[in-house]
Structures are given as C-alpha cells and as structure tokens.
N, CA, C and O atoms as a CHARMM CRD file, in Angstrom:
* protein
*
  292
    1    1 UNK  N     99.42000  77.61800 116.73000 PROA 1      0.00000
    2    1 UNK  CA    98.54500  78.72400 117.06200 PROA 1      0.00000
    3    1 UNK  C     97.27200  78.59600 116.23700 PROA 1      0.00000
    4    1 UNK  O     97.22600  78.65600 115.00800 PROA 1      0.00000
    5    2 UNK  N     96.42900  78.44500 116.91400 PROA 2      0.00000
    6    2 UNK  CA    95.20300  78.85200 115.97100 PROA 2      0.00000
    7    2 UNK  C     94.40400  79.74400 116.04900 PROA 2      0.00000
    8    2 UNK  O     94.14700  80.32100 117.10600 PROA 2      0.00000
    9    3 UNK  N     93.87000  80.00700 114.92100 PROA 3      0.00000
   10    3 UNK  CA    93.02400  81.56300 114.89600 PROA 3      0.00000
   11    3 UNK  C     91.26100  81.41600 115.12600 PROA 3      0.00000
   12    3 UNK  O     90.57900  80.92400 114.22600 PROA 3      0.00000
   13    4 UNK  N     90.80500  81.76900 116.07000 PROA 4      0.00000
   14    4 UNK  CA    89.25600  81.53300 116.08100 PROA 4      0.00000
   15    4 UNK  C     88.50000  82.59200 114.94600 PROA 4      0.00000
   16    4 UNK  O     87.31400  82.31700 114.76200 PROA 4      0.00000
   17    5 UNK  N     88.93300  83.55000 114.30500 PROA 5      0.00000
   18    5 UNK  CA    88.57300  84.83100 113.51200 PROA 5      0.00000
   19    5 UNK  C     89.39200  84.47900 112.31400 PROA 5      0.00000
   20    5 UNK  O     90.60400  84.28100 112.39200 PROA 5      0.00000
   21    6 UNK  N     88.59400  84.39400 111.02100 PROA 6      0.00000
   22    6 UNK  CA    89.18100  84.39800 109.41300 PROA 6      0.00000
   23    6 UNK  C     88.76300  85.17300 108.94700 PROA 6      0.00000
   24    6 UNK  O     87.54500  85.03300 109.06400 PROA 6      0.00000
   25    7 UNK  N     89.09200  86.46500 108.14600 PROA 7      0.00000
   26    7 UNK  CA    88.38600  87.46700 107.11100 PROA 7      0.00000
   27    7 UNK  C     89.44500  87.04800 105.65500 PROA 7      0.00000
   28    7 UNK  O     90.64000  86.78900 105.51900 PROA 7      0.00000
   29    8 UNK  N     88.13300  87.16600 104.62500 PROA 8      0.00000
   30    8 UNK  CA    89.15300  86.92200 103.39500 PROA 8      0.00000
   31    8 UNK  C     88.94600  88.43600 102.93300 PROA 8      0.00000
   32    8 UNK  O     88.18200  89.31500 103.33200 PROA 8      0.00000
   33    9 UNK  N     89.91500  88.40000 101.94400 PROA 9      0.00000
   34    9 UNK  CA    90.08000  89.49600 101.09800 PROA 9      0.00000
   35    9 UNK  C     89.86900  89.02600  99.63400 PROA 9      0.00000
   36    9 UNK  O     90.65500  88.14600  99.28400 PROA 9      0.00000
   37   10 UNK  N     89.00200  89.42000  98.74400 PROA 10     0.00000
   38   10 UNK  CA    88.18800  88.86000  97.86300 PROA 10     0.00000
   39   10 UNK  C     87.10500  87.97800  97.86200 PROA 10     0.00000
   40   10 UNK  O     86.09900  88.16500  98.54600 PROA 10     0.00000
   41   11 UNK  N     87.26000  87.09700  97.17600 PROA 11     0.00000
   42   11 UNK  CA    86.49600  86.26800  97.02300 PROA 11     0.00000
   43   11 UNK  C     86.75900  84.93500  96.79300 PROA 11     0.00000
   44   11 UNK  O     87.50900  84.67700  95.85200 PROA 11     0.00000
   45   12 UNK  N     86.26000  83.94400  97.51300 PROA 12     0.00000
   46   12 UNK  CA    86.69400  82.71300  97.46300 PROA 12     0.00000
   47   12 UNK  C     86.54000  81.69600  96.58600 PROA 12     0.00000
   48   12 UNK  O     87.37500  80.81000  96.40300 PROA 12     0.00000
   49   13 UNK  N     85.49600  81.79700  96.03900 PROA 13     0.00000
   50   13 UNK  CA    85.17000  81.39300  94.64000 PROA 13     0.00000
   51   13 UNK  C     85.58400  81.69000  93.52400 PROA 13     0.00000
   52   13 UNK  O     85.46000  80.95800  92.54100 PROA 13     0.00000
   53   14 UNK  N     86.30900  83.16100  93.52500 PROA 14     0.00000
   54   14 UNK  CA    86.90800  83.69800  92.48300 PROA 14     0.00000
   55   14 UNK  C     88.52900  84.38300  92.60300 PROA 14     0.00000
   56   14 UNK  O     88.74400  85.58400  92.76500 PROA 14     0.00000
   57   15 UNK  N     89.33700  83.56800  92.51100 PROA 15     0.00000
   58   15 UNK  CA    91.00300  83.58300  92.99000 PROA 15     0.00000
   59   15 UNK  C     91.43900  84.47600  92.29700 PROA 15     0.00000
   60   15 UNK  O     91.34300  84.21700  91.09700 PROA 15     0.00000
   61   16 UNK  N     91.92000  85.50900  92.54500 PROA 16     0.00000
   62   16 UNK  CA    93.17700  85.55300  93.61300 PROA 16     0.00000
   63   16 UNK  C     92.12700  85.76900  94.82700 PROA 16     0.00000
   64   16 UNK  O     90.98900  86.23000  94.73100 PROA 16     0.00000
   65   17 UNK  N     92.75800  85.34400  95.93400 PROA 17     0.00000
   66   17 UNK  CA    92.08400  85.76700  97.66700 PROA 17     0.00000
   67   17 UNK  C     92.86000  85.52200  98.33800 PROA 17     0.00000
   68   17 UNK  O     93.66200  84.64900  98.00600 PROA 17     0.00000
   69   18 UNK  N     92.97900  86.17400  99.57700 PROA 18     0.00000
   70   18 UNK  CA    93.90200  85.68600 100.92400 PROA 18     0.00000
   71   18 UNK  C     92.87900  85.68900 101.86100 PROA 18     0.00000
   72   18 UNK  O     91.97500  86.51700 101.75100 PROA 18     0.00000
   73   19 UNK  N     92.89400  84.66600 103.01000 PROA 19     0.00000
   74   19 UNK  CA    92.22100  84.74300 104.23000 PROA 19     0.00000
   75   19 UNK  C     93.20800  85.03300 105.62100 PROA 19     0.00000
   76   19 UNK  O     94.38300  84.75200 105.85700 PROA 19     0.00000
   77   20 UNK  N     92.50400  85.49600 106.14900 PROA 20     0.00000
   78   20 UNK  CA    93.95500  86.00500 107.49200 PROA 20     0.00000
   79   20 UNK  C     92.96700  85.57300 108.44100 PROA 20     0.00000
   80   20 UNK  O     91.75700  85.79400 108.48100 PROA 20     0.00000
   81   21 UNK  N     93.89100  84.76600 109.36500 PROA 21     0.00000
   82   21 UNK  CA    93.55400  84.69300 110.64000 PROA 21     0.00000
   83   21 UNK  C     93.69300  85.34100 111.99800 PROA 21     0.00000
   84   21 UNK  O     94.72100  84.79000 112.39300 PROA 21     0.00000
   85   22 UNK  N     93.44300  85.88500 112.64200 PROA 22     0.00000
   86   22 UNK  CA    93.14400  86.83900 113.71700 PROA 22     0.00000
   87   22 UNK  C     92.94700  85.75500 115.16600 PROA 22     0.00000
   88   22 UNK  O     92.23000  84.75400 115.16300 PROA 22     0.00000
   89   23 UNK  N     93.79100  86.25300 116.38500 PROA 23     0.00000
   90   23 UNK  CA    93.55700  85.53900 117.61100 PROA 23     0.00000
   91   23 UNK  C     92.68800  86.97000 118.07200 PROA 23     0.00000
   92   23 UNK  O     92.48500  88.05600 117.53000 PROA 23     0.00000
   93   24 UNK  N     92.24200  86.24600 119.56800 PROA 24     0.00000
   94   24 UNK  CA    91.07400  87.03500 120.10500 PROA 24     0.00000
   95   24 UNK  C     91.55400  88.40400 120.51600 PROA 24     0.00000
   96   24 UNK  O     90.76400  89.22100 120.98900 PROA 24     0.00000
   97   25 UNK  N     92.91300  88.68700 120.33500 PROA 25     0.00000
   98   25 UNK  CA    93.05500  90.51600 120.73600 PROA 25     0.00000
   99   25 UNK  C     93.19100  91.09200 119.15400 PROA 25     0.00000
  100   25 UNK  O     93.70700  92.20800 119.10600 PROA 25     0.00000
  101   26 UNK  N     92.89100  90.63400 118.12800 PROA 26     0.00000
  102   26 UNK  CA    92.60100  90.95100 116.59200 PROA 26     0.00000
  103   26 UNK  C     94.55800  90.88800 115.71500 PROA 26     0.00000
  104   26 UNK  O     94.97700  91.45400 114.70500 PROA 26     0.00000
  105   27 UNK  N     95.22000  90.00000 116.65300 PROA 27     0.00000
  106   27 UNK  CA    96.43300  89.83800 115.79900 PROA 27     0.00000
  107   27 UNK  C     96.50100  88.89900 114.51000 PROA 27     0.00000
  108   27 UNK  O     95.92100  87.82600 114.34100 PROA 27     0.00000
  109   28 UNK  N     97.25200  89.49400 113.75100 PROA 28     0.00000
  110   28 UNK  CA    97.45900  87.99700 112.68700 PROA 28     0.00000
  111   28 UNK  C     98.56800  86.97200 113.09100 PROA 28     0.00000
  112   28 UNK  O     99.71000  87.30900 113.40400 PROA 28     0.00000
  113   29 UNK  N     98.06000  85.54300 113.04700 PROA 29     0.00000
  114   29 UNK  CA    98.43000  84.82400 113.49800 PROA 29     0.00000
  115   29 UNK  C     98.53400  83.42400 112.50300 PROA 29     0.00000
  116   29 UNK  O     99.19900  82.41100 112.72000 PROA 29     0.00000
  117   30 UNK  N     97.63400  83.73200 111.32500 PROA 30     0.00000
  118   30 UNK  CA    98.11100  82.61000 110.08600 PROA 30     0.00000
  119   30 UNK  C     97.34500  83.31000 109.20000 PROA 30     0.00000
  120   30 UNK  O     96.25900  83.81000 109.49500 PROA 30     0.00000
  121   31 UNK  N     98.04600  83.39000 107.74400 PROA 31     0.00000
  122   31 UNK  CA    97.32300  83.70800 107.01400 PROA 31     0.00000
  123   31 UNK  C     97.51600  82.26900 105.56700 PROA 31     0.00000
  124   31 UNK  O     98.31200  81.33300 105.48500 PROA 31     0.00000
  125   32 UNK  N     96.47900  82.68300 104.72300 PROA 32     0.00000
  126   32 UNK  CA    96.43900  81.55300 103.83400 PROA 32     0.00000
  127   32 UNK  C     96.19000  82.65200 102.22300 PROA 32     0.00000
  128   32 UNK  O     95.77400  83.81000 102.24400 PROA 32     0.00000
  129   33 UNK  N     96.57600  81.87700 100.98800 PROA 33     0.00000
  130   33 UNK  CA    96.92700  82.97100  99.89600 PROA 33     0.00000
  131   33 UNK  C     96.39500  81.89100  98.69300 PROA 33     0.00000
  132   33 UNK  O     97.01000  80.89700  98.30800 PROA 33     0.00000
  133   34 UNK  N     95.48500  82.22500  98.36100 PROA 34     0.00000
  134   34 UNK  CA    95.06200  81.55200  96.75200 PROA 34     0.00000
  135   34 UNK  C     95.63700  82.37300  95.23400 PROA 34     0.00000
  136   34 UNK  O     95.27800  83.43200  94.71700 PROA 34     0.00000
  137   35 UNK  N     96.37000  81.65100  94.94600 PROA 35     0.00000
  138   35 UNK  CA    96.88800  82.22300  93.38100 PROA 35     0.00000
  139   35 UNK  C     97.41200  83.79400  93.66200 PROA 35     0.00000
  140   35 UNK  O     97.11800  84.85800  93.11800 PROA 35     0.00000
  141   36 UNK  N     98.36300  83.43500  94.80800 PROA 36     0.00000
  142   36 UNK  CA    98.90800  85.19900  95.24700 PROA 36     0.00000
  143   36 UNK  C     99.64900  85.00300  96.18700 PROA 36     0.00000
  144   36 UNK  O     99.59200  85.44500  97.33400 PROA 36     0.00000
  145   37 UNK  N    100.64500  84.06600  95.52000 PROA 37     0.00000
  146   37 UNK  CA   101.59300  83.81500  96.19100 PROA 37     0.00000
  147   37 UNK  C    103.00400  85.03900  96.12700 PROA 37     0.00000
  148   37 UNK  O    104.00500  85.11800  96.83900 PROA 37     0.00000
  149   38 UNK  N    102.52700  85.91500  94.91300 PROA 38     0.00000
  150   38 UNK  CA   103.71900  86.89000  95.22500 PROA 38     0.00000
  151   38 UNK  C    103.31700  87.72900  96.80700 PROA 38     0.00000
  152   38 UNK  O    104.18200  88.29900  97.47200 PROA 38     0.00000
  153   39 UNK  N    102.33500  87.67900  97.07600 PROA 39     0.00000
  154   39 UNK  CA   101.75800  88.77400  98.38000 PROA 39     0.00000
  155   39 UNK  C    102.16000  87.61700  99.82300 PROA 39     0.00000
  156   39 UNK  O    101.68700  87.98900 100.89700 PROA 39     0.00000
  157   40 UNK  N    102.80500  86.58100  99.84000 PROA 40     0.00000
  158   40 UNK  CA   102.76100  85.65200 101.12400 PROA 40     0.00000
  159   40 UNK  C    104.07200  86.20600 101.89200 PROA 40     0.00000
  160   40 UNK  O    104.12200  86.29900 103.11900 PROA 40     0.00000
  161   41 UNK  N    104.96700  86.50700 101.15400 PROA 41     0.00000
  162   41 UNK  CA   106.73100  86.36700 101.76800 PROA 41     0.00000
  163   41 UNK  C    105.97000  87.44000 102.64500 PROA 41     0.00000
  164   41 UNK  O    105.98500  86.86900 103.73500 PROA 41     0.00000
  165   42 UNK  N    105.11600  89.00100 102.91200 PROA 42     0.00000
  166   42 UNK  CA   105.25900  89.82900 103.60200 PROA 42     0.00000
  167   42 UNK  C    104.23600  89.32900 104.50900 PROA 42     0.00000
  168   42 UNK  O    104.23200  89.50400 105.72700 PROA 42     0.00000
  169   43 UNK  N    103.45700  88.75900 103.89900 PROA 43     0.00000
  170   43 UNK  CA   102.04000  88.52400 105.08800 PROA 43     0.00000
  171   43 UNK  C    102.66000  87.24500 105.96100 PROA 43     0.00000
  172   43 UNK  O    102.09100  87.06000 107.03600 PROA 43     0.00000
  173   44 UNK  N    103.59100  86.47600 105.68300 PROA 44     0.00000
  174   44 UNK  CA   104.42400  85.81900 106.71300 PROA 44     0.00000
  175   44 UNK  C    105.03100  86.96600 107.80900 PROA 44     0.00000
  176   44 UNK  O    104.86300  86.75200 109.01000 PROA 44     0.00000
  177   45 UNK  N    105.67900  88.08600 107.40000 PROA 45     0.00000
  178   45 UNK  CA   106.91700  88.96300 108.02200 PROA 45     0.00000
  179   45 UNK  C    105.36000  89.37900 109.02100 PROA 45     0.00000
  180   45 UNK  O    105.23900  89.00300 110.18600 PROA 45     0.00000
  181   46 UNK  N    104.51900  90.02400 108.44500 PROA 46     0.00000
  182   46 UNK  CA   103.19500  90.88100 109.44100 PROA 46     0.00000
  183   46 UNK  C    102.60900  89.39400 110.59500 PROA 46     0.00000
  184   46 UNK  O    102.42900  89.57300 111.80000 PROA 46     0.00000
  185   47 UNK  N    102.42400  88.21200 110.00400 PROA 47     0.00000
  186   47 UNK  CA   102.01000  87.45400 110.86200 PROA 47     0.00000
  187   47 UNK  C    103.48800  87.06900 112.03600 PROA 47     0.00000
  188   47 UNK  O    103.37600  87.16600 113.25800 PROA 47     0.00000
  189   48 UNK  N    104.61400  86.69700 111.42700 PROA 48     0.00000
  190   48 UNK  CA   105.55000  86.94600 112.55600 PROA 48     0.00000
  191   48 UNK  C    105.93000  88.03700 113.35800 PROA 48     0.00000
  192   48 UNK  O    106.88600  88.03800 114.13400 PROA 48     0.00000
  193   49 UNK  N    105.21100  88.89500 113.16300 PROA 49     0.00000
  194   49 UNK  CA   105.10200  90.26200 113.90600 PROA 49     0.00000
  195   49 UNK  C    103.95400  90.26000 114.47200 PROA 49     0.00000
  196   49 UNK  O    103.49700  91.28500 114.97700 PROA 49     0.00000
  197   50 UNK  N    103.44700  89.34700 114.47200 PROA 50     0.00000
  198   50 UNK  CA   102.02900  89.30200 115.08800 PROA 50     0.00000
  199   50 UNK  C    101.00500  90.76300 115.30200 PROA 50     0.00000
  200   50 UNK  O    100.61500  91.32200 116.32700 PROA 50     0.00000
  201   51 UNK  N    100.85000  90.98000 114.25300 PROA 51     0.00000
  202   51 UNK  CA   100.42200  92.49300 113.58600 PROA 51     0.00000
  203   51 UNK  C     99.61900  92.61100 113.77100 PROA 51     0.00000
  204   51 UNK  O     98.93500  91.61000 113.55900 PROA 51     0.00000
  205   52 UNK  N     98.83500  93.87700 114.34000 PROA 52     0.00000
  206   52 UNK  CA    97.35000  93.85300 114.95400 PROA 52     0.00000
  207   52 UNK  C     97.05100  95.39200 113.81600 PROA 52     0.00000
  208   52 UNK  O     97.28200  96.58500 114.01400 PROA 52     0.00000
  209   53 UNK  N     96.49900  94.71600 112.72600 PROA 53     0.00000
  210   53 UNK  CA    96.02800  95.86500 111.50200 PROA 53     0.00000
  211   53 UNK  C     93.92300  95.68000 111.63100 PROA 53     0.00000
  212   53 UNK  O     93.09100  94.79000 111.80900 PROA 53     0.00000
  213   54 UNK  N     93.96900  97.02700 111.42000 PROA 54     0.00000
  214   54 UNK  CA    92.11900  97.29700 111.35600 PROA 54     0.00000
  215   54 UNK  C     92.10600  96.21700 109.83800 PROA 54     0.00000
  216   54 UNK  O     92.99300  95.85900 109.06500 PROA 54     0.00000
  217   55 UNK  N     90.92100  96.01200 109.90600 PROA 55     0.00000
  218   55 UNK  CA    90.11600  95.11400 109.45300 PROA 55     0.00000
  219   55 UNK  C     90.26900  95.62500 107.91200 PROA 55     0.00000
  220   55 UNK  O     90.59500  94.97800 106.91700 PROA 55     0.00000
  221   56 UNK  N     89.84900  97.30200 108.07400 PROA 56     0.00000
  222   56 UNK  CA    89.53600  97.19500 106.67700 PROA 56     0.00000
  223   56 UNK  C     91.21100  97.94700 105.92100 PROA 56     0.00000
  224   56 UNK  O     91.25300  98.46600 104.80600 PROA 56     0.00000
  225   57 UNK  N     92.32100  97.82200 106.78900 PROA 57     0.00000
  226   57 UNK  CA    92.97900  97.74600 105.69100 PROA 57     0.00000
  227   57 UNK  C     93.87800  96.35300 105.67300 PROA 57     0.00000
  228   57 UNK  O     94.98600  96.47000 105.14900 PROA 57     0.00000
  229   58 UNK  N     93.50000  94.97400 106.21900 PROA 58     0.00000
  230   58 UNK  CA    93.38100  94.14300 105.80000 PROA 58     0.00000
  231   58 UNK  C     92.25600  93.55200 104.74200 PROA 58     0.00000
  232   58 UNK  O     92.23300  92.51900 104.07300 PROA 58     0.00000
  233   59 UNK  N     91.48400  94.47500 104.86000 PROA 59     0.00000
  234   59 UNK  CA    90.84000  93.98000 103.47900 PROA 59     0.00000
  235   59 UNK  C     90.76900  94.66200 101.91900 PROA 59     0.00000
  236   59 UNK  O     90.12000  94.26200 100.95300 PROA 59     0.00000
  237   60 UNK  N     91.64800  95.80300 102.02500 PROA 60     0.00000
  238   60 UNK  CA    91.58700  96.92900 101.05900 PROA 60     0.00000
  239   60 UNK  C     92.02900  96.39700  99.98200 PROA 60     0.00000
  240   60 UNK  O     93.22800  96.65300  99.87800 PROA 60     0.00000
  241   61 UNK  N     91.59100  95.69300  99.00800 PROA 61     0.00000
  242   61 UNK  CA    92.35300  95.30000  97.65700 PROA 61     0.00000
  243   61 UNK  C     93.12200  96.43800  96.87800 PROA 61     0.00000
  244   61 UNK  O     93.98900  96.14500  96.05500 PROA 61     0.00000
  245   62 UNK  N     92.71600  97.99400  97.21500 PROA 62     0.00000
  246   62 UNK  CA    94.15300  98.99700  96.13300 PROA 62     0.00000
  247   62 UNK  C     95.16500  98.62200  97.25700 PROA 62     0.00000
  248   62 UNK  O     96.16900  99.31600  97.09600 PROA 62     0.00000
  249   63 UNK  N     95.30000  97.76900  98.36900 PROA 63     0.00000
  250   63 UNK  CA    96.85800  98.38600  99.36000 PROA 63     0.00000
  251   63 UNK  C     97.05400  96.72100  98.65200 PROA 63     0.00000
  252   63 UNK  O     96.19400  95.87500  98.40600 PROA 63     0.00000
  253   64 UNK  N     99.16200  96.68100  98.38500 PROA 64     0.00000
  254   64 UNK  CA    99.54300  95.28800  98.43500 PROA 64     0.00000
  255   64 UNK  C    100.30700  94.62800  99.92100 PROA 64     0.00000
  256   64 UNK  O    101.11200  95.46900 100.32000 PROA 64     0.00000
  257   65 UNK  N    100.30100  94.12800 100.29100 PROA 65     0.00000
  258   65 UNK  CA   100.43900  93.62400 101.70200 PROA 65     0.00000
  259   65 UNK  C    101.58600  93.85800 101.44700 PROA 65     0.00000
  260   65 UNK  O    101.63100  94.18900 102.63200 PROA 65     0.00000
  261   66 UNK  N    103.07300  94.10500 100.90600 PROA 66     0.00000
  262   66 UNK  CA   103.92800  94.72700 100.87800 PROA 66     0.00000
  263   66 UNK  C    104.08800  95.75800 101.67000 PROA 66     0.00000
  264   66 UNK  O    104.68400  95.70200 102.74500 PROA 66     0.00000
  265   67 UNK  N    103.42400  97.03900 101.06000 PROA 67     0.00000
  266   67 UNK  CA   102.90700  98.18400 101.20800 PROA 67     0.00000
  267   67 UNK  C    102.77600  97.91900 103.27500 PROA 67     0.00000
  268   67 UNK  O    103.55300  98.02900 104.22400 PROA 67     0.00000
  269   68 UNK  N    101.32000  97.53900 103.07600 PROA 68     0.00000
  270   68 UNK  CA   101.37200  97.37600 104.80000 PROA 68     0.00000
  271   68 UNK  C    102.25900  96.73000 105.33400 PROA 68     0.00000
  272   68 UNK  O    102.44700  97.17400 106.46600 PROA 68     0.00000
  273   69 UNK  N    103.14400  95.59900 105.01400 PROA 69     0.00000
  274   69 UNK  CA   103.90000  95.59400 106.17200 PROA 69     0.00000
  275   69 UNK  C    105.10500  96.27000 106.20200 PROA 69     0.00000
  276   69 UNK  O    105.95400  96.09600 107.07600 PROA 69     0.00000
  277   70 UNK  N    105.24900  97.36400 104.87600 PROA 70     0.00000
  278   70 UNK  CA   106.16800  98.67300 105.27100 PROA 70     0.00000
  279   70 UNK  C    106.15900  99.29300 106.49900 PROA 70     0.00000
  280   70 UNK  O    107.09800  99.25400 107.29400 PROA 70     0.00000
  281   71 UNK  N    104.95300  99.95300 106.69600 PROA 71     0.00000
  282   71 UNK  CA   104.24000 100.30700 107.30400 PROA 71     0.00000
  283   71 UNK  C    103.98300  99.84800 108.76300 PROA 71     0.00000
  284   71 UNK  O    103.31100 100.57100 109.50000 PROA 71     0.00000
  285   72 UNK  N    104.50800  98.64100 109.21900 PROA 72     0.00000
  286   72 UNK  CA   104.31300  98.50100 110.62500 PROA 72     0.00000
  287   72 UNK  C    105.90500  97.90000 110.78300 PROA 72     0.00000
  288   72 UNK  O    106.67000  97.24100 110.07900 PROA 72     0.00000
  289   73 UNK  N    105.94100  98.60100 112.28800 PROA 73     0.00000
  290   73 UNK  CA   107.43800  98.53300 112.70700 PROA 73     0.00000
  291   73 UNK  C    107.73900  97.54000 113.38700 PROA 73     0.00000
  292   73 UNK  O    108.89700  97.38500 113.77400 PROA 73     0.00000
C-alpha cells in the first residue's frame, strides 16, 4: 500500500517524530517513528484499522497515540 499524503508530527531534524501516511480518502495506511518506538505497537493497531483520524489530532504532541487508538473502535 502506498500513501500519496505524509504529515509528521514534530520535527524531522529534531527526534523524537513520527510521519503517518494517509491514502486519498485520509486513512492511515503506514506510519514511520524516529526515536519513539514506544508509540509504534498502537500506531501499527490504528494503521491496521485503517483509521481515518483529523489531521490535527494526528498531530497533537499532548495526545500519546495510545490514547487515540483507545479511542477508535
């Protein structure tokens, strides 16, 4: 699967960051994790759920991607 849409969360130059990939109806479909690897096991579970989350609370650094993929059923 590939994603034509990447938003990171932070900064890429300055680690920790995750980038998520998004297909064209705004699902996650791969995400990638710099020095934050405790936050991957859930952002795997949301991308195998092919999780269609707004933008900005994929980008909210106070939420831990834990947290959101509580949060979706």
């Amino acid at each position: 699967m590939s994603a034509p849409d990447w938003i990171v969360r932070g900064q890429l130059n300055e680690p920790p960051c995750m980038l998520f990939g998004l297909d064209e109806a705004g699902a996650l479909v791969g995400a990638i994790t710099v020095n934050f690897g405790r936050e991957m096991r859930s952002v795997r579970q949301l991308v195998e759920r092919r999780a269609k989350l707004a933008r900005e609370v994929l980008l909210d650094p106070g939420r831990t991607m834990r947290e959101i993929a509580k949060e979706v059923v």
